[in-house]
TINURO-727393 format. One record per residue (C-alpha): z, x negated, y. Coordinates in steps of 0.001 Angstrom, whole numbers, plus 500000, padded with zeros to 6 digits. Layout:
! residues N
ZXY...
! end
This chain:
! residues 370
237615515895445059234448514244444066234231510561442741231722508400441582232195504995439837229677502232439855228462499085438648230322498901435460229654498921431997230903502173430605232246502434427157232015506005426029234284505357422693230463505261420830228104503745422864228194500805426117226406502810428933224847500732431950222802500791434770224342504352435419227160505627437574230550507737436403230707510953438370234040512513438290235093515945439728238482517087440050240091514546437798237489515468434981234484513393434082231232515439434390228685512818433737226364510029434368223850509558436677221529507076438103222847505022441113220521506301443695221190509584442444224166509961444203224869511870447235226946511909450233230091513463450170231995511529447520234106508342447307232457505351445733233736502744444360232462499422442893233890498413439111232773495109440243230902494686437134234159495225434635234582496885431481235455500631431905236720502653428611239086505280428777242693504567428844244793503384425791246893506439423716249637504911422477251448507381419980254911505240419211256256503337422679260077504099422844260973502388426198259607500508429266260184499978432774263921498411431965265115502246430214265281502671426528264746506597426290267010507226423168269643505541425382269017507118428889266954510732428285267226511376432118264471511950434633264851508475435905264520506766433282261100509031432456260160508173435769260128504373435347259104504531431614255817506111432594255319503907435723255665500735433792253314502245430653250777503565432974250451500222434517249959498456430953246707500557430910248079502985428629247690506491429888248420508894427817251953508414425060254228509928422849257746508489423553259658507743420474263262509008419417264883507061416535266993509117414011269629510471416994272175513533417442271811516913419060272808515740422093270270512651422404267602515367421268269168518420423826268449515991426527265274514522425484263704518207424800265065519165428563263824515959430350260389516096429368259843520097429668261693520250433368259271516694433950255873517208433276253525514532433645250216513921432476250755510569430955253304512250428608251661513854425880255217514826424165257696513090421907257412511070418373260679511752416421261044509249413596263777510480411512266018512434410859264983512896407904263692509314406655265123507079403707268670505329403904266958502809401624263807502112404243266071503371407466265536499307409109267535499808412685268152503606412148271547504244412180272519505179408916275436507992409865272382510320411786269605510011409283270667513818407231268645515637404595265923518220405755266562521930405388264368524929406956266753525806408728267922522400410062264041522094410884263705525012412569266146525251415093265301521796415952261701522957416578262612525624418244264804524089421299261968521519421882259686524367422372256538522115421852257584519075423166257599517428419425254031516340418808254560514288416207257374513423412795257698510487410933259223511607407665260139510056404277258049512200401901260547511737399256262942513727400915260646516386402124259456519555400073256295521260400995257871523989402942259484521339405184255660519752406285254264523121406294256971523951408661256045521074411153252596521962410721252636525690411422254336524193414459251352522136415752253418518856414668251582515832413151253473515024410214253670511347409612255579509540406707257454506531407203260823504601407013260316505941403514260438504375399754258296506676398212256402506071395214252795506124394703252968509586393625255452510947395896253258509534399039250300511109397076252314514791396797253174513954400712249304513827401769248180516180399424250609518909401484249406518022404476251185514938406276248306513021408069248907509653408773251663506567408340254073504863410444254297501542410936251818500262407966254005497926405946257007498319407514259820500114406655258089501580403592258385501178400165256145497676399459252700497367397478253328496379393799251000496309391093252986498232388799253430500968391551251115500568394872254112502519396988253449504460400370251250502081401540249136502182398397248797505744398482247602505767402138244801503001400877243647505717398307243795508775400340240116510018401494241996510923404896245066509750405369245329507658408604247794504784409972249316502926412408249852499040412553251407497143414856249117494344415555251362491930416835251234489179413749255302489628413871255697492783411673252340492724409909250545489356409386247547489313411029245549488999407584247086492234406345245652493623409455242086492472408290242481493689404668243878497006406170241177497548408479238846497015405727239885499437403468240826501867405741237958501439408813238479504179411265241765505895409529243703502670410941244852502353414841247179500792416930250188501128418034252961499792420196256333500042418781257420498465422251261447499275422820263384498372425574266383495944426116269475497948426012272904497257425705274136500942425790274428503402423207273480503791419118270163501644419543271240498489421112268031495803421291267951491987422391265047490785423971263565488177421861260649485485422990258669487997420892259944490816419671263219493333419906266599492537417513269461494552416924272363492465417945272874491765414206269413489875414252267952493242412329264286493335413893263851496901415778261036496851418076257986495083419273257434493169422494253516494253423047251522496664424667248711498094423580246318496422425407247659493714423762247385494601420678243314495401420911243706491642421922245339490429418875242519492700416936239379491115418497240972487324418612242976487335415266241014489865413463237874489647413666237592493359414606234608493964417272235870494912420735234418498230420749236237499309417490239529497332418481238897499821421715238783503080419711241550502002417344243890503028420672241983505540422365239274507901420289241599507132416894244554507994418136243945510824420654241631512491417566244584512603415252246935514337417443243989516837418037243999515919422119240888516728422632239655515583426255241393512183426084240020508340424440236852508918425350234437509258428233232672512419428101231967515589430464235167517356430419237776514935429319240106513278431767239287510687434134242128508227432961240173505045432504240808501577432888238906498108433465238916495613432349237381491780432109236113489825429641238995488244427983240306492193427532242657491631430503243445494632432572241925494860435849242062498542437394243151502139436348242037504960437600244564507784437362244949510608440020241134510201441446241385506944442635240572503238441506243900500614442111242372497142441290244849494587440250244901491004441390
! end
């Protein structure tokens, strides 16, 4: 099925294209063309004049849709999860497990292998093998020590599905991230209290990125800079920040940002209420609690967040853009997503002025929203 998109301005993730039209073939972008260029045969539609990028990658989103994953790793609750997320304008996630048992990870391996869907690039497990000192809302009785074997098995009954650890690099020799590597994993480190040097040793044997700049991580000090310090000083470490001016100040995002330009991006950190379970949350005006008060989630989307980066920030729209599509989607090494290009995927979005979502295309067709 042929498509062709018009009168919009396209952002490719480097460059605002207009003046042309999107042609799309079989879900997959194969160029740009001039309007009267365009022959019969295909559906047309009109962007109205909006803003079309590719769709947001959000690497951390643990619930949505009124289902906390962690708490209900059923086909149901992937079903509405991706329904709800998809309609935010992001298209393509990793679903997050917190530190969890067997069972919790049995399921979640099964669910998403017997449930394919395109939107679901594969699973973020943060923990098990994070900090008791940094843990925040992970329960304390699941987080264990890593062993190869441990590590393997674990790898091997998700078959895949893990794309992506958050570790404490403390706690983790170099076999263990070579491991997750050799296994196409992105090794991430977070809910840690590593040292300067320890994050250093962590990077050095290959982990990639940080969680969750700031939080849950050992703090910046001037007698030892901690994780975060160490990701400032890496050449190519990367991170994620949750830009919602509740668990990072919206100044720390502008310092970050400048120090670390195109290694930071964005992500959610959404949960879902849940009263079930080991990871109960309380909807908060604006954010997620444990029922202790113990902050464990955010209350954002991603869409959201590029918000709070243009308006709070300072950060120009078109980099706030790629900080949740080209940043993210590079790091994970998916290679035909966050950007528009011949051969990636037509999953775009548009949207207005004010950054406010106004259409997705997903599936080969256009659904505007009011």
């Amino acid at each position: 099925m042929a498509a062709v998109l018009t009168n919009a301005q396209f952002f490719t993730g480097t460059e605002i294209i207009r003046d042309r039209s999107l042609l799309i073939e079989n879900g997959r972008i194969t160029g740009f063309a001039k309007a009267d260029a365009i022959t019969s045969g295909v559906t047309v539609t009109d962007c109205q004049g909006f803003l079309v990028t590719a769709g947001l990658i959000d690497l951390q989103i643990a619930g949505g849709g009124g289902f906390l994953f962690s708490a209900n790793p059923a086909p149901e609750a992937l079903e509405a999860m991706t329904g709800a997320i998809l309609n935010s304008g992001t298209t393509g996630f990793l679903i997050a497990l917190p530190t969890n048992s067997h069972e919790v990870y049995s399921a979640a391996f099964r669910v998403i292998k017997e449930n394919p869907h395109s939107a679901v690039l594969g699973l973020h497990l943060e923990g098990p093998y994070i900090s008791l000192a940094k843990r925040g809302a992970h329960a304390r009785e699941l987080i264990r020590k890593p062993s190869a074997e441990d590590l393997l098995a674990l790898l091997r009954e998700a078959d895949g599905v893990i794309r992506m650890m958050t570790v404490a690099p403390e706690v983790c020799t170099r076999e263990i991230i070579t491991i997750m590597r050799d296994h196409g994993v992105t090794v991430a480190a977070g809910h840690s209290n590593a040292t300067f040097r320890e994050a250093t040793q962590g990077f050095e044997w290959g982990i990639e990125t940080s969680t969750h700049l700031f939080n849950a991580m050992s703090p910046v000090h001037h007698r030892d800079p901690g994780l975060p310090g160490a990701t400032f000083n890496s050449e190519k470490a990367c991170a994620s920040i949750i830009a919602d001016g509740i668990h990072v100040d919206f100044n720390m995002l502008i310092i970050s940002k400048k120090i670390m330009k195109e290694r930071l991006f964005l992500v959610s950190d959404a949960v879902e209420e849940n009263d079930r379970g080991t990871y109960q949350h309380v909807r908060q005006n604006d954010r997620f609690t444990l029922p202790d008060g113990t902050m464990s989630g955010a209350n954002l989307t991603m869409l959201g967040a590029v918000r709070n980066c243009v308006d709070h920030a300072g950060i120009h729209p078109e980099e706030a853009l790629r900080m949740a599509t080209l940043y993210p989607a590079s790091l994970i090494k998916v290679s035909d997503r966050g950007k528009i290009l011949p051969g990636c995927r037509a999953d775009l979005i548009a949207l207005d002025s004010d950054f406010k979502l106004k259409g997705l295309f997903h599936n080969e067709k256009m659904n505007f929203i009011d």
